[in-house]
C-alpha positions as CSV (number, residue, x, y, z in Angstrom):
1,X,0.0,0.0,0.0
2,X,2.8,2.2,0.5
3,X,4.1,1.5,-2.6
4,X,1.3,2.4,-4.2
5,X,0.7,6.2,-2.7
6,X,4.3,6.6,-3.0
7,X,4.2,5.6,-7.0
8,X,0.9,7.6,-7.3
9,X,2.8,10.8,-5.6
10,X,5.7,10.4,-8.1
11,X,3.1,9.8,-10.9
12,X,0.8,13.3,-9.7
13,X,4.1,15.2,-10.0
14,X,5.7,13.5,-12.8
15,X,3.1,13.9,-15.6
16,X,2.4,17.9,-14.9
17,X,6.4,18.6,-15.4
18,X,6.7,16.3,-18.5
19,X,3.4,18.0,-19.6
20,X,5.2,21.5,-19.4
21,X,8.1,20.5,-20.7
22,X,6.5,19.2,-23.9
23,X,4.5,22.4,-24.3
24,X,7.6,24.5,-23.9
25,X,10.0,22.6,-25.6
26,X,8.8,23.7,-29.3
27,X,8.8,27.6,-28.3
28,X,12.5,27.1,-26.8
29,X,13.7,25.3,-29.9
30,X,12.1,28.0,-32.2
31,X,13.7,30.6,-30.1
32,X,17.3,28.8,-30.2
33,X,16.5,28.7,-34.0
34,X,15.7,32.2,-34.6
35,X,18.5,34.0,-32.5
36,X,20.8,35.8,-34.2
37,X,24.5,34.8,-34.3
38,X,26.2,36.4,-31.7
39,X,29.4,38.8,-33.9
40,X,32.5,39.2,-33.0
41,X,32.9,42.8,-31.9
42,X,36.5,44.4,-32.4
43,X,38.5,46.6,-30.0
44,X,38.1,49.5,-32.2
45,X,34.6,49.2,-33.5
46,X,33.7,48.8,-29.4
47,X,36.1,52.0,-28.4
48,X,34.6,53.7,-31.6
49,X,31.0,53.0,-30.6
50,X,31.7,54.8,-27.0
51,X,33.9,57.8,-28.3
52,X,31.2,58.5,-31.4
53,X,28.0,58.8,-28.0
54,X,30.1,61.2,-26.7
55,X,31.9,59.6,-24.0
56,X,35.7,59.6,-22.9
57,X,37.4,56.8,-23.5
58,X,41.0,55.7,-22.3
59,X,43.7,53.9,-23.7
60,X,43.4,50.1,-25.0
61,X,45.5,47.8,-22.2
62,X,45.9,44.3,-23.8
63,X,46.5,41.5,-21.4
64,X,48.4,38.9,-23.4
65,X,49.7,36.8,-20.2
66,X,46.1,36.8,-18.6
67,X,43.8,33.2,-19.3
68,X,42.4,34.0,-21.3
69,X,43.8,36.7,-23.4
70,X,41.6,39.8,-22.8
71,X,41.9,43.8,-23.9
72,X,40.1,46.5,-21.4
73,X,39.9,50.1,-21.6
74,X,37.6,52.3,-19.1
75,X,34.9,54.7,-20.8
76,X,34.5,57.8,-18.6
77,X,31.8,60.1,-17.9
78,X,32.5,62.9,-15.6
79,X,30.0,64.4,-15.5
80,X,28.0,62.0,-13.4
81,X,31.5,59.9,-12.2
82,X,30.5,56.4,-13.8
83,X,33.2,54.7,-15.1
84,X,32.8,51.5,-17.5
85,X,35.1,49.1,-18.0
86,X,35.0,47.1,-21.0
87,X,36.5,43.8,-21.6
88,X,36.7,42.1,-24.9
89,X,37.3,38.3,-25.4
90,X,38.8,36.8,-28.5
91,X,35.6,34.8,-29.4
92,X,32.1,34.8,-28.1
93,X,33.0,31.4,-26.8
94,X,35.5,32.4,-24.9
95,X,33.6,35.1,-23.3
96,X,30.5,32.9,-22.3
97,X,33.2,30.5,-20.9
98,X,34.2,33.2,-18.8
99,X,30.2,34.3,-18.2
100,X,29.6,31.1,-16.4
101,X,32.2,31.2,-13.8
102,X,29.6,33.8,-12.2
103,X,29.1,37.7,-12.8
104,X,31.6,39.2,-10.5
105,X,34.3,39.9,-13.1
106,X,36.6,43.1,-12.5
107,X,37.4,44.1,-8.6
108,X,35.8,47.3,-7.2
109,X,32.9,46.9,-10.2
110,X,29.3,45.4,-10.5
111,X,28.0,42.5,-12.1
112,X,28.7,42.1,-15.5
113,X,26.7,42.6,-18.6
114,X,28.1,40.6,-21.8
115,X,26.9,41.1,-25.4
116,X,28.6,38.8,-27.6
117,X,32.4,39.0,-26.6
118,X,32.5,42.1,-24.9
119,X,31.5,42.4,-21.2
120,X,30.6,45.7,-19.6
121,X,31.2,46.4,-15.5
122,X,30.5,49.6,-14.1
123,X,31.2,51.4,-10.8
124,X,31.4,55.3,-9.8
125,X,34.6,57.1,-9.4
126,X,34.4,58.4,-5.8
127,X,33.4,54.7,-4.7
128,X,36.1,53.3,-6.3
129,X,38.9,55.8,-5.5
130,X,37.8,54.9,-1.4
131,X,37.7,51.6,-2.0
132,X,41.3,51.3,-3.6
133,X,42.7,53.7,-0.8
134,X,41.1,51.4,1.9
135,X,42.8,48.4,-0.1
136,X,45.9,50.3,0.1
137,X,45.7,51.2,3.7
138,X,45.3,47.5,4.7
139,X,48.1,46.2,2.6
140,X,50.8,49.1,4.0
141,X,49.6,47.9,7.8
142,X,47.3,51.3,8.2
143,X,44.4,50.9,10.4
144,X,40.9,51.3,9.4
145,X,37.5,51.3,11.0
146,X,36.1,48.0,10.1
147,X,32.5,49.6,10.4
148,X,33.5,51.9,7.9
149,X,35.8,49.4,5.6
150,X,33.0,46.5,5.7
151,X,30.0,49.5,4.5
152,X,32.0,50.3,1.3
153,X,31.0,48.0,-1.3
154,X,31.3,49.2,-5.1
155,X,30.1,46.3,-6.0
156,X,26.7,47.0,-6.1
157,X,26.4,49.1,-9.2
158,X,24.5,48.0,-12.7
159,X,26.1,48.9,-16.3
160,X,23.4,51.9,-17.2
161,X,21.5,51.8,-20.2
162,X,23.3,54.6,-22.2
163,X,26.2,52.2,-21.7
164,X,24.5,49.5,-23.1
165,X,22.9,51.1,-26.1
166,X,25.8,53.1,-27.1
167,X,27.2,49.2,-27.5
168,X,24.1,48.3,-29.7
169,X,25.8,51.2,-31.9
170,X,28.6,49.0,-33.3
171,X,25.8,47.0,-34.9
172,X,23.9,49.6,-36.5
173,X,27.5,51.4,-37.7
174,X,28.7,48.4,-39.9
């Protein structure tokens, strides 16, 4: 008997899942289907794309010994103290390699925000100039309030929209 209302149990909330699943499974496979390709998006068609919405953009740093091989540069606006770094992978397989080891990718910067092979992180300058002096202080022995050390947490900034659109631009510009 027990058997029996334990079979009927795993029946009751077997067939409703496989029920869904078959009723989503077409709609998933025709979205798969119809996405786009995901493009490899250059250095300078990326630095391009910032510099032509108006923004300040820094140097290009490539980081040849890193694993894998990435090249950053920070796009600046003053005006309201954002900063946006922007990383850009080799491939977009390599990128959504790196995507799944969890959204925390640059220090002292939020979550990240990927499009193809670029990633976008953002944080504000005055957070992140006290955060690296507080990183500073602690690694030259200088002692800071823990209350106030533990409350500073950069982290918690989201990559704006204008960031993200002026991105989309590299698309419409080719």
């Amino acid at each position: 008997m027990y058997q029996e209302l334990a079979e009927n149990r795993l029946i009751r909330w077997l067939a409703p899942s496989l029920a869904a699943m078959v009723c989503l499974w077409p709609t998933a496979a025709a979205a798969e289907d119809s996405a786009p390709t995901e493009r490899v998006r250059t250095t300078e068609q990326v630095r391009n794309a910032y510099s032509s919405t108006g923004f300040q953009v820094d140097q290009t740093l490539n980081w040849d010994w890193s694993s894998p091989p990435v090249r950053t540069f920070q796009v600046l606006d003053p005006a309201r103290g954002r900063v946006l770094m922007v990383v850009i992978y080799p491939s977009v397989a390599t990128a959504q390699a790196v995507a799944g080891r969890g959204s925390r990718l640059v220090v002292g910067y939020g979550d990240a925000v990927w499009q193809g092979n670029v990633a976008l992180v953002q944080a504000n300058q005055r957070e992140l100039d006290l955060f690296f002096q507080l990183q500073n202080d602690r690694e030259h022995g200088v002692y800071v309030e823990s209350d106030v050390a533990n409350d500073r947490d950069p982290v918690s900034f989201t990559v704006d929209l204008d960031f993200q659109q002026a991105l989309d631009q590299v698309e419409v510009n080719l």
